[in-house]
N, C-alpha and C positions, 0 to 999 in steps of 0.2 A: 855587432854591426853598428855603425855610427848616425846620427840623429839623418845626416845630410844624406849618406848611403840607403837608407832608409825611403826619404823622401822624394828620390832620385828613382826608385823602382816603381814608388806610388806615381809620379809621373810619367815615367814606362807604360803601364800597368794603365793609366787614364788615359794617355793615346792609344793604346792599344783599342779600350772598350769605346772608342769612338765608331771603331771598324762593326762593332757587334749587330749594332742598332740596323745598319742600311745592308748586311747581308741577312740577317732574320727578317726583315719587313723584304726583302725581295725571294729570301723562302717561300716567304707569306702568298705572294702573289702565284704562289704554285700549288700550294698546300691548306692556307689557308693560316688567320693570324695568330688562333690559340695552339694550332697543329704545330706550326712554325716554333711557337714559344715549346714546346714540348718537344720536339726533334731536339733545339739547342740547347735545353736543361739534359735529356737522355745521353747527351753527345756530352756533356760535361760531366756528368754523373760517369759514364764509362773510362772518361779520360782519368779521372780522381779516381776510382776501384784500381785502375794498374797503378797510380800513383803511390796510395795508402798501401796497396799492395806491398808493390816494391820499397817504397821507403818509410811508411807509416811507422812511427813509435810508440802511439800512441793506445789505447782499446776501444774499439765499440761498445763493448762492454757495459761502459762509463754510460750509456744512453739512459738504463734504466734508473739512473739515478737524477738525472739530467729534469729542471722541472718544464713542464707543457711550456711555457712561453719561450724557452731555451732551445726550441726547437722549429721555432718558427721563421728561422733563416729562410730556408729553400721556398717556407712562401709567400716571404717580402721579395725573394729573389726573383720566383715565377710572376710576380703581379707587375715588379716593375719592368723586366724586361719585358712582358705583353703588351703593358702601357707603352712603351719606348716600340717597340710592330706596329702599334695600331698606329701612335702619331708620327713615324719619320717620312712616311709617304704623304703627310695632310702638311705638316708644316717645315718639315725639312728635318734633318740630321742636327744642325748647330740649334737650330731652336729646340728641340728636344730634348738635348745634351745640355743647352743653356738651362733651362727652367730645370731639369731634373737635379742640376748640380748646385747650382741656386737655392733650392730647397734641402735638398742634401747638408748644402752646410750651414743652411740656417737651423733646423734642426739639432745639427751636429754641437752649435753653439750651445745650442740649452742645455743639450746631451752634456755635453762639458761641464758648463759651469754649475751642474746639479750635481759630476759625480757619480752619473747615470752607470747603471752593472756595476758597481765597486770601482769604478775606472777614477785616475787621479783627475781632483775638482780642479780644473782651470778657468781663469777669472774671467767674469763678460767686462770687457773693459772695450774702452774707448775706441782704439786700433782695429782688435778682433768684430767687433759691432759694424765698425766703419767697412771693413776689409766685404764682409758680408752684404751691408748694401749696396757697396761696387758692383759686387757679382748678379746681385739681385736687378740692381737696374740697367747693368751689361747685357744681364738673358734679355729683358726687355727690349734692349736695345735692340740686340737679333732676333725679337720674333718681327718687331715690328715691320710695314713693308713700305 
């Protein structure tokens, strides 16, 4: 699959999880905010079991070899989608999304250019620096009132 195909799904894929934040936080409001974040992890977790099911290649197996921090997806996953419940009713859906994504790829930068999990070392250069303060003070711009 090609660099552009690729990034064209990650686009997909990021409008889609715009939808995520303001149907969980109006769960919320019937359920409750941690309930809400746990209905929509159990509701994904079931979706993925027929998934891996039906098309899975791969083993579970492989977990126990897998080291403790290698496992800590599901609860960077559960903390940020509860953070994203608790604030899309206080400050909006876009400021939510702004700031989380904002940070996202400021992180992601260093993530890169360290090389972070064995992942290929991409340069913090001038463009990539710039690109990220845009975003950073774009969020800003939409929390602001």
């Amino acid at each position: 699959m090609s660099r552009v195909w690729i990034f064209l799904l990650m686009v997909l894929a990021g409008a889609v999880s715009a939808l995520q934040p303001g149907i969980n936080a109006r769960l919320a409001q019937k359920v409750g905010i941690l309930e809400s974040s746990f209905v929509s992890f159990a509701g994904g977790a079931l979706c993925l079991a027929v998934v891996v099911f039906l098309f899975g290649r791969g083993s579970l197996k492989g977990i126990s070899t897998a080291a403790p921090w290698e496992l800590l997806g599901g609860l960077i996953g559960a903390v940020y989608v509860t953070c994203l419940v608790f604030a899309v009713p206080r400050i909006g859906t876009a400021a939510a999304m702004a700031g989380a994504i904002a940070a996202q790829l400021a992180a992601s930068l260093l993530l890169d250019s360290t090389g972070a999990f064995g992942f290929q070392r991409l340069p913090l250069d001038f463009p990539r620096v710039t690109g990220v303060l845009f975003l950073v003070l774009g969020s800003l711009l939409i929390l602001r009132k």
